[in-house]
C-alpha positions in Angstrom: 2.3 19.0 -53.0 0.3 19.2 -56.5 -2.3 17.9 -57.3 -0.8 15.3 -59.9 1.3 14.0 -57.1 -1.9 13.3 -55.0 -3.5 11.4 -57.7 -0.6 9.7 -58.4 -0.4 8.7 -54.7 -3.6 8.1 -54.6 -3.7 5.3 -57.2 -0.6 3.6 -56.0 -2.4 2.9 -52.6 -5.4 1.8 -54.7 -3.5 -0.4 -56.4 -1.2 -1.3 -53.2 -5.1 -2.6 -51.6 -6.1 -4.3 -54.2 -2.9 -6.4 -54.3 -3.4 -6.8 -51.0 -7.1 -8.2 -52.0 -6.0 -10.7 -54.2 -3.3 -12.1 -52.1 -6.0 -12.5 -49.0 -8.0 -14.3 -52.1 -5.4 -16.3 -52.9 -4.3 -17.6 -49.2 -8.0 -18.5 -48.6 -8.3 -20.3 -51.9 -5.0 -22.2 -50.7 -6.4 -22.6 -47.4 -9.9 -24.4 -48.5 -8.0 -26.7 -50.8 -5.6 -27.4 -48.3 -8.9 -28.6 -46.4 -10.4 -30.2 -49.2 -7.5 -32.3 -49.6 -6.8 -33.4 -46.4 -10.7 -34.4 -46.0 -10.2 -36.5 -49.5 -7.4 -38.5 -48.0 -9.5 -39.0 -44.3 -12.5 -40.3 -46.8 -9.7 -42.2 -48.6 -7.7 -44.0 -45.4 -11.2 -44.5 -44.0 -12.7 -46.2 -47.3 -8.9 -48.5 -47.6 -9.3 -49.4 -43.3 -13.4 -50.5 -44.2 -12.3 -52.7 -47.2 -8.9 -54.1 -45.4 -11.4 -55.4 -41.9 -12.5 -58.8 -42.5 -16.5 -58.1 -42.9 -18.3 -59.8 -40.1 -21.8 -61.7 -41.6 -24.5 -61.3 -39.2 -25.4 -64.9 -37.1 -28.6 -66.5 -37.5 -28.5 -69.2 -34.5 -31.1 -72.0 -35.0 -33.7 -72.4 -32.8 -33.3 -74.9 -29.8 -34.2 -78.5 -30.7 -37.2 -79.5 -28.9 -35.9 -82.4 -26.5 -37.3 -85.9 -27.1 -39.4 -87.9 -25.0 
């Protein structure tokens, strides 16, 4: 083999690993927007359930009237 065939195949599996690179990049990158999205809609369905439940006041019961003589 010469030389020139060595370099040659030399670059194509530096180039064959750096595609690979990027495409591992790329898959993660899908991956954590995946995520991101599907934590936005939780936070969404969870803010549309708070404001759809009827909101319950706190009771402020009146002290017992003192009984009469």
């Amino acid at each position: 083999m010469s030389i020139e065939t060595l370099l040659e195949a030399a670059r194509f599996l530096e180039w064959q690993a750096q595609q690979q690179q990027r495409a591992r990049e790329e898959q993660e990158r899908l991956r954590l927007e995946r995520e991101r999205e599907q934590e936005q809609k939780k936070a969404n369905s969870l803010a549309r359930l708070a404001h759809a439940l009827p909101v319950e006041e706190p009771r402020i019961e009146a002290p017992p009237l003192p009984l009469s003589p």
